[in-house]
C-alpha positions in Angstrom: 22.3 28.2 12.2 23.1 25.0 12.1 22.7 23.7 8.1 21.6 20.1 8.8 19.0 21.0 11.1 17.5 23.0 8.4 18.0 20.5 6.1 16.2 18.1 8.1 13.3 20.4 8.6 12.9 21.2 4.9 13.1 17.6 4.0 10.7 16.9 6.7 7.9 19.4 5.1 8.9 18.1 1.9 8.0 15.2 2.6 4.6 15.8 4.9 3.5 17.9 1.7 4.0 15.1 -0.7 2.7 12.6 1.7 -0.8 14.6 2.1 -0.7 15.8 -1.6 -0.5 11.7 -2.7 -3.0 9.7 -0.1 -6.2 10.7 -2.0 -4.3 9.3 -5.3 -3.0 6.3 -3.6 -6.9 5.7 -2.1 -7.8 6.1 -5.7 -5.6 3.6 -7.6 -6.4 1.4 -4.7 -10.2 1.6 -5.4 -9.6 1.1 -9.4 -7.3 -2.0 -9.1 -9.9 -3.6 -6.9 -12.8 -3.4 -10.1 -13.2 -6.4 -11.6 -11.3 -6.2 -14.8 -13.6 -6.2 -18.1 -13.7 -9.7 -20.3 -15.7 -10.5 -22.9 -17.9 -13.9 -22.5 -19.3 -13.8 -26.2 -23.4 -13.6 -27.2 -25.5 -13.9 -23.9 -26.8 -17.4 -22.9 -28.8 -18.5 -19.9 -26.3 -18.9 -17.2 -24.1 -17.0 -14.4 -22.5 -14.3 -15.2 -19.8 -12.3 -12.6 -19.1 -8.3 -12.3 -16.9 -7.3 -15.5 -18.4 -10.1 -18.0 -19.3 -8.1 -21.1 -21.6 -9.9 -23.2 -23.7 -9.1 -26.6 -27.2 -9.5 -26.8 -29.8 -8.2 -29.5 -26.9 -6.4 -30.9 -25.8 -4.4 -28.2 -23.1 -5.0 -25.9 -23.8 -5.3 -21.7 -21.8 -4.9 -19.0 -22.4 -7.1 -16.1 -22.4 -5.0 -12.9 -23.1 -7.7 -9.8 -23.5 -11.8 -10.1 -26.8 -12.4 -12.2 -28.3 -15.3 -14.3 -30.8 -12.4 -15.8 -31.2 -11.2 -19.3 -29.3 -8.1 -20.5 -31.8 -4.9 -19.9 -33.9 -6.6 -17.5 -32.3 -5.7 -14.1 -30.1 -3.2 -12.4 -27.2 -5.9 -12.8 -26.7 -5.3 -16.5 -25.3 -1.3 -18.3 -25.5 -0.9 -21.5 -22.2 -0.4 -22.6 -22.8 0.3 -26.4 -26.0 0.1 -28.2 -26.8 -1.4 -31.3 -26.9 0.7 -34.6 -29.8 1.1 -36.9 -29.1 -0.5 -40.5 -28.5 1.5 -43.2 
């Protein structure tokens, strides 16, 4: 038996195995890094606002899904990221 033949052949399924086991991670962190990172743009005003803007309005906070100049709540552009608290 010749030892670097079955080296190679080890290595070789080593390294199909990791390369399958990896692609659906890789396709993953692929798709995340291409989100639009998160930045917040401050109390909502009339105006554009772009995917990632975060923005406060009537005490909650809103996370801007698609390009919209709509209100906070009144589309299916806007998530509520964190609603506002009841006073105490």
């Amino acid at each position: 038996m010749d030892i670097e033949k079955t080296a190679d052949a080890i290595f070789n399924s080593v390294e199909a195995y990791i390369t399958k086991r990896l692609a659906p991670l890789q396709a993953e962190v692929k798709e995340l890094r291409s989100r639009p990172e998160p930045h917040y743009c401050g109390v909502w005003t009339d105006g554009t606002y772009d995917p990632g803007a975060l923005v406060t309005d009537h005490g909650s906070m809103w996370y801007c899904n698609e390009t919209t100049s709509s209100r906070p709540g009144s589309s299916k552009s806007w998530s509520l990221s964190v609603k506002r608290g009841v006073p105490r």
